[in-house]
N, C-alpha and C positions, 0 to 999 in steps of 0.2 A: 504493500500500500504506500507504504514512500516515495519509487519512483514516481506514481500517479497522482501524489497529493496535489504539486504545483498546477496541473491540468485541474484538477476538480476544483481548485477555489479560484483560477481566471475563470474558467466557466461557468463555475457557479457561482459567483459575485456578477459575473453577465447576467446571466439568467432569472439575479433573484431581483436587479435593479432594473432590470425591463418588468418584470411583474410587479414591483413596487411603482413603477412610473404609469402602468396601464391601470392599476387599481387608484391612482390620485387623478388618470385625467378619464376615467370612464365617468359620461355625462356630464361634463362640463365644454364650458364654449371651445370653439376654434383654436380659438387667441390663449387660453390657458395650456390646449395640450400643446403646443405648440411650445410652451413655454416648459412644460415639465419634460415632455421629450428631451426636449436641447438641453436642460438642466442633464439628465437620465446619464445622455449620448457623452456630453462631456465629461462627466463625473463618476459613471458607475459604469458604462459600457465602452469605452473608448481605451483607457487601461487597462481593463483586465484580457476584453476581447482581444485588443494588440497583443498581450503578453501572452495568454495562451496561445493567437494563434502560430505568434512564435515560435516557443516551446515544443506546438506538434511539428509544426515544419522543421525545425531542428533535430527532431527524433527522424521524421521520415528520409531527410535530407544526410541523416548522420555525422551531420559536422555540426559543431556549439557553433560555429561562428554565425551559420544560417538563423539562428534566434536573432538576429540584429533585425530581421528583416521587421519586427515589431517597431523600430523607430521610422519605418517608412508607414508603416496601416495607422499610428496612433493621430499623427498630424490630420493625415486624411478626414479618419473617424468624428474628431474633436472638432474642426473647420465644420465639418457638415452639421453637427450639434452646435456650433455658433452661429450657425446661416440660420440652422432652425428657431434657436431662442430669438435672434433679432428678428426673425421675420414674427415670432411669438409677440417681442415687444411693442414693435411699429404698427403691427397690424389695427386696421380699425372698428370700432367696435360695429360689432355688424345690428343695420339697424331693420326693423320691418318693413317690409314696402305696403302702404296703402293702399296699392293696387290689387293686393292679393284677399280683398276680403271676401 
């Protein structure tokens, strides 16, 4: 169980901050999940996701050095979770149309 510990908590620190981010924006506006998404993507699934999926590439690729490949997916990961919260912040409050009564 100790070679596979590292694997089980990037992934399951992935896993458990997507389910913690889905149960805060289930039923709320737009503009909210948008905002706990991008919180989620940069803080609880951007590191861990990269480091795991480092770690397996590393194993399958059989050289430690192939775990670096994690400082290329983290940036990625994290930019996209910052696109998302800003678009979460700016966005406007969405309002009824009239039209539709």
């Amino acid at each position: 169980m100790n070679g596979r510990m590292p694997f089980v908590v990037g992934y399951g620190i992935t896993i458990i901050g997507a389910m913690i981010a889905y149960q805060l924006s289930k039923g709320k506006t737009k503009k909210r999940k948008y905002i706990v998404w991008g919180i989620a993507l940069m803080l609880a699934i951007a590191p861990f996701l990269s480091f795991a999926i480092g770690l397996t590439y590393a194993v399958i690729a059989e050289n430690g050095w192939a775990a670096l490949i994690m400082w290329y997916i983290f940036p990625v990961i994290f930019v996209i979770g910052l696109i998302v919260l800003l678009i979460g912040i700016f966005k406007k409050k969405e309002q009824r149309k009239e039209a539709d009564l």
